[in-house]
C-alpha positions in Angstrom: 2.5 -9.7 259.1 2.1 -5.9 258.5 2.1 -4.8 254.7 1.3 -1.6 254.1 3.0 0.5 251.8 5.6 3.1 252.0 2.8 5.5 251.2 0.4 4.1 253.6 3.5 4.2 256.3 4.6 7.7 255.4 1.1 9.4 254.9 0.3 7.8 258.9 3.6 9.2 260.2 3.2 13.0 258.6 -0.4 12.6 260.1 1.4 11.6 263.7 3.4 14.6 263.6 1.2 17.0 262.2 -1.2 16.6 264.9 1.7 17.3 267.6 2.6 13.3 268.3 5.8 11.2 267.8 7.1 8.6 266.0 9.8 6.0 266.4 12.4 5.3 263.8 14.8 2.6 264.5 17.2 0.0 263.0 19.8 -1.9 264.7 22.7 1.4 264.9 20.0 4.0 264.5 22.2 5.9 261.5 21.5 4.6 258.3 18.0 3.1 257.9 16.8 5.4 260.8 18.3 8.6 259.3 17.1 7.3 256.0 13.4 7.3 257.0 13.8 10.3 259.4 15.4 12.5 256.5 12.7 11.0 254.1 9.8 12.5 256.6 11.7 15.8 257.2 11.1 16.4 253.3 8.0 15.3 252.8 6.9 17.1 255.8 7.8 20.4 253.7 11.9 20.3 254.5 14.2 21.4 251.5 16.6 18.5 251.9 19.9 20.0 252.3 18.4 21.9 255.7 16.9 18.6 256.8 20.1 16.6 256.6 21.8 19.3 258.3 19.9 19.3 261.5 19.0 15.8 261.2 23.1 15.4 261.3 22.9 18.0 263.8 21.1 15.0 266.3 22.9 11.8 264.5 25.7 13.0 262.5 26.2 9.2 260.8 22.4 9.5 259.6 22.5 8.4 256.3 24.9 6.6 255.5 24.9 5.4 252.0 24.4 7.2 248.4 21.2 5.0 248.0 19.9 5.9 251.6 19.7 9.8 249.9 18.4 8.6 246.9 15.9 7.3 248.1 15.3 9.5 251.1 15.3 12.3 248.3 13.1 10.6 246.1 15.9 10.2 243.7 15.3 5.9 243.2 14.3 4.3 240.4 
């Protein structure tokens, strides 16, 4: 089993996408978790959030689908 951390996951993906590849984000709908991560990138990637959620919703519009899926793709979690 796989156990890196959310850093060590997020710091390979930016590093993916930075040099001009792709990544693959999916949970069982592809809304919530997915747009959870995906959002979560956008923003670290240098996104302000609301602009990130607005195209992200532009592709998936039930991306994020809880208040805890923004806090914590914001950073806002405890």
């Amino acid at each position: 089993m796989d156990t890196k951390t959310w850093g060590e996951i997020e710091a390979r993906a930016l590093a993916a996408l930075r040099g001009g590849g792709r990544v693959l984000i999916h949970c069982r709908a592809g809304r919530g978790r997915s747009g959870m991560i995906a959002l979560r990138l956008m923003i670290a990637g240098g996104e302000r959030p609301v602009a990130a959620l607005k195209r992200l919703r532009a592709v998936q519009p039930e991306a994020v689908e809880t208040p805890g899926q923004m806090n914590w793709a914001t950073g806002k979690h405890g």
